[in-house]
N, C-alpha and C positions, 0 to 999 in steps of 0.2 A: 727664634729667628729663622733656623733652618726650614720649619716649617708653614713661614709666610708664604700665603698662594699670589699671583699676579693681580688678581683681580680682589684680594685683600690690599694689595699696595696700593693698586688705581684709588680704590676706594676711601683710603685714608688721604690720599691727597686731594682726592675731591671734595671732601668733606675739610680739611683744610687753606686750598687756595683760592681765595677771592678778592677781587681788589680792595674791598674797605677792610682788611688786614695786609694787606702787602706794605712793607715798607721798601721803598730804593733808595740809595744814597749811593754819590758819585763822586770822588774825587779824582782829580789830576786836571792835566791841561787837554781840556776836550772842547769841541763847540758843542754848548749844551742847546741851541735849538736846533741842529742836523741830528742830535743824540735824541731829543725829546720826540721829534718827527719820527724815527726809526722805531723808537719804542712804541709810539702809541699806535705805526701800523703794526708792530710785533705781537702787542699787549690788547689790544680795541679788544679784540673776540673773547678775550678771557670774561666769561660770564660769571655775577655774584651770585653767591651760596650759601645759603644757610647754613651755619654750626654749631653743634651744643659744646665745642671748646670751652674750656675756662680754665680758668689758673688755677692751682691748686691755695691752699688755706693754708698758711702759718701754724709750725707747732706751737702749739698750747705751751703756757711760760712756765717752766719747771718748777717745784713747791716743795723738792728734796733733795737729799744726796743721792745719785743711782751712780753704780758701779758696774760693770760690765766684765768678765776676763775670759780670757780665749787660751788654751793652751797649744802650743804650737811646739816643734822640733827645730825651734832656731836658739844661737848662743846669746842672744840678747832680748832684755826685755824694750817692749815700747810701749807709753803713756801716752794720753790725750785726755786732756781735763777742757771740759769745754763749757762753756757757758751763752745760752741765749742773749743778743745783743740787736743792735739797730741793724735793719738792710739798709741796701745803698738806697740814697735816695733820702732817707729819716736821719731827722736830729739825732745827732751825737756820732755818725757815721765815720767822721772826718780824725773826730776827736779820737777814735778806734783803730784807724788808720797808723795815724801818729803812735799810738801806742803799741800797736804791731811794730813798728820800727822801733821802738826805745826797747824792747825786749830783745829783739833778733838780730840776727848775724853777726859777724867780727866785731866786738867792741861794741855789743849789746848786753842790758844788764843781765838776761838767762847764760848767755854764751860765757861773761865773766865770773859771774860767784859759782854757776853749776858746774861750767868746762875747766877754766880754769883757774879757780884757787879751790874748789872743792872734788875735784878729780871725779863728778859724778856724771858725768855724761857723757857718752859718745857724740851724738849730735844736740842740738834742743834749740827753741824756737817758740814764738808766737804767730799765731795767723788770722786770719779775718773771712766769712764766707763773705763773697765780693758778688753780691746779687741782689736782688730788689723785692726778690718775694720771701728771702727767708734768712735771717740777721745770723751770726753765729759769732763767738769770738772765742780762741783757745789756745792753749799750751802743748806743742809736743816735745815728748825725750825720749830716748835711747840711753842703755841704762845697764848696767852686768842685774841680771836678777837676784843675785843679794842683797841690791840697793833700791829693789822700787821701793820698800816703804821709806825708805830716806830719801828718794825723789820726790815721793807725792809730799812729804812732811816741808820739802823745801821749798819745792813751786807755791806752796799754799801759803807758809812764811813770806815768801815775795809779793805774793798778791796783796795779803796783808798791809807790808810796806806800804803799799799804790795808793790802797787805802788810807792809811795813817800820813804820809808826808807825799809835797809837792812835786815832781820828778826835776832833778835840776835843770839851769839854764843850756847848759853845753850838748844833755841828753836829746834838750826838745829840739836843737839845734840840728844836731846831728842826724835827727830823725829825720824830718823836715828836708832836707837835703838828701838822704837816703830816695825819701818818697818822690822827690822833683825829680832826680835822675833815674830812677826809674820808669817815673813814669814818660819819659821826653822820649829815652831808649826806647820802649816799646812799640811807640808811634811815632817812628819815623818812618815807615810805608806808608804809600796810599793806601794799600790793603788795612793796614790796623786804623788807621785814621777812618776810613767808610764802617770799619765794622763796629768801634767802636760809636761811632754817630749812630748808625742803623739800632744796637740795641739800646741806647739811649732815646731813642725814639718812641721802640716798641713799646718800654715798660714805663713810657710819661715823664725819664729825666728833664727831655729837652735834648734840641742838638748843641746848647751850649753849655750842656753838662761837664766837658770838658775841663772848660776855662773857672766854671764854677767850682768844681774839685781843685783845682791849686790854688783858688784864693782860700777855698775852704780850709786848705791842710795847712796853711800861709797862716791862718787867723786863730791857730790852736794856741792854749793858750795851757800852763802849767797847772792852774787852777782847772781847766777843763778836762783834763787827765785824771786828777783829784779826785773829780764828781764823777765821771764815769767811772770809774772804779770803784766810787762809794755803792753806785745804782747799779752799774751790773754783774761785777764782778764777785758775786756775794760768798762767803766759805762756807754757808749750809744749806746753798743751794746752788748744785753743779752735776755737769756728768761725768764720769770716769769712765776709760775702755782701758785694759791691761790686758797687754794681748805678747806671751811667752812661754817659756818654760817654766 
C-alpha cells in the first residue's frame, strides 16, 4: 500500500469508473428532478471504459475434513468449524439466517448447553458470510485449551442434533424476532438504507431485496432447518481453524 504511485491509483480508477457500472441510489426528502439536473451536468463528461474487471469464482465445495492450527501466546483457545453454504441471494439463504439466530446469543442453543450448563465456553456463536459471491456458514468458540477437543466433540454433537430432530417452535420464534430487529435497527438511516439498496443492485438482488428478505426469514419453516442441515451441514465434510496455545 505504502508503495502505491499516483498514477498507479489514477489508473485503477480509470480502468474502474464508467457509467454502465455505476450504481447511485438516493434516499431522503430531496427534489429528485433539481438532483437529476445537477447530476447529469456533474456526471455528462464522465466517459465509458473498457474493463477486464470481474468477480472472482466461488470456492470449490469441500469433499473432506481439513484442519488448520496456529499457535499463538494467548490464555485461550479459539475454534471455527465452518462449512460451505448458500450466498445471499440463493435458495436456502433465509433458512441459514434463521439458523444463525437459533444457535447465537443469550438464550441461543450454542450459548446454553456450551456456556451455560456445560461450563465450556468463554464466548460461542454461529455466523453466516452475508454476501453474494461466496456462501459460508460456521461455528465459533473460545475455549481454556484443555477443552478444545471437548469443544470440537460438542459443537459436532449439536450439529448432529439439527440434523436428526426439528428445531422447536419457541427457538424458530425467537430467532425470527432476533433477525427482524435487527435488521429494522440497522436501517434506520438514510445512509444504511441507500447503501444497502446500492449493493443490492450491484450484485442483481434487486432494490426490493429488502422487503423480500423479511418475507423470506418470515416463511422459514422448522422442517427448513431440518433439510438445511441435512445438505449443508455435513460432519465429514468441514473446515477447522484452532488457533492457541
Amino acid at each position: 500500500m505504502l508503495r502505491l504511485s499516483r498514477d498507479e491509483l489514477i489508473g485503477h480508477y480509470q480502468r474502474l469508473i464508467s457509467p454502465d457500472r455505476v450504481i447511485l441510489t438516493i434516499v431522503g426528502d430531496v427534489d429528485g428532478q433539481d438532483l437529476l439536473r445537477r447530476l447529469q451536468s456533474k456526471l455528462s463528461s464522465l466517459g465509458r471504459r473498457d474493463s477486464a474487471f470481474s468477480l472472482p469464482s466461488a470456492e470449490e465445495r469441500i469433499t473432506e475434513i481439513r484442519v488448520a492450527k496456529k499457535t499463538t501466546k494467548t490464555k485461550q483457545s479459539h475454534l471455527i468449524l465452518g462449512f460451505p453454504a448458500p450466498a445471499k441471494g440463493q435458495a436456502g439463504y433465509f433458512t441459514m439466517r434463521v439458523l444463525q439466530a437459533i444457535l447465537s446469543q443469550f438464550g441461543g442453543r450454542l450459548f446454553v448447553e456450551l456456556r451455560d450448563k456445560q461450563g465450556l465456553a468463554y464466548s460461542v456463536g454461529a455466523f453466516s458470510l452475508d454476501a453474494p459471491l461466496q456462501g459460508g456458514f460456521g461455528i465459533y468458540a473460545a475455549t481454556d485449551p484443555t477443552s478444545v477437543e471437548k469443544m470440537r466433540e460438542e459443537i459436532l454433537r449439536g450439529i448432529h442434533k439439527l440434523r436428526e430432530e426439528e428445531v422447536q417452535a419457541h427457538e424458530l420464534e425467537r430467532a425470527k424476532n432476533v433477525l427482524m430487529g435487527n435488521y429494522l435497527i440497522a436501517r434506520q438511516t438514510n445512509e444504511s438504507k441507500a447503501a444497502e439498496t446500492a449493493l443490492n443492485e450491484l450484485f442483481g438482488l434487486g432494490a426490493d431485496y429488502g422487503q423480500r428478505y423479511r418475507e423470506g426469514i418470515e416463511a422459514v419453516t422448522a422442517e427448513d432447518v431440518l433439510k438445511f442441515a441435512r445438505q449443508y451441514l455435513s460432519l465429514d465434510r468441514y473446515a477447522l481453524a484452532i488457533v492457541g496455545p
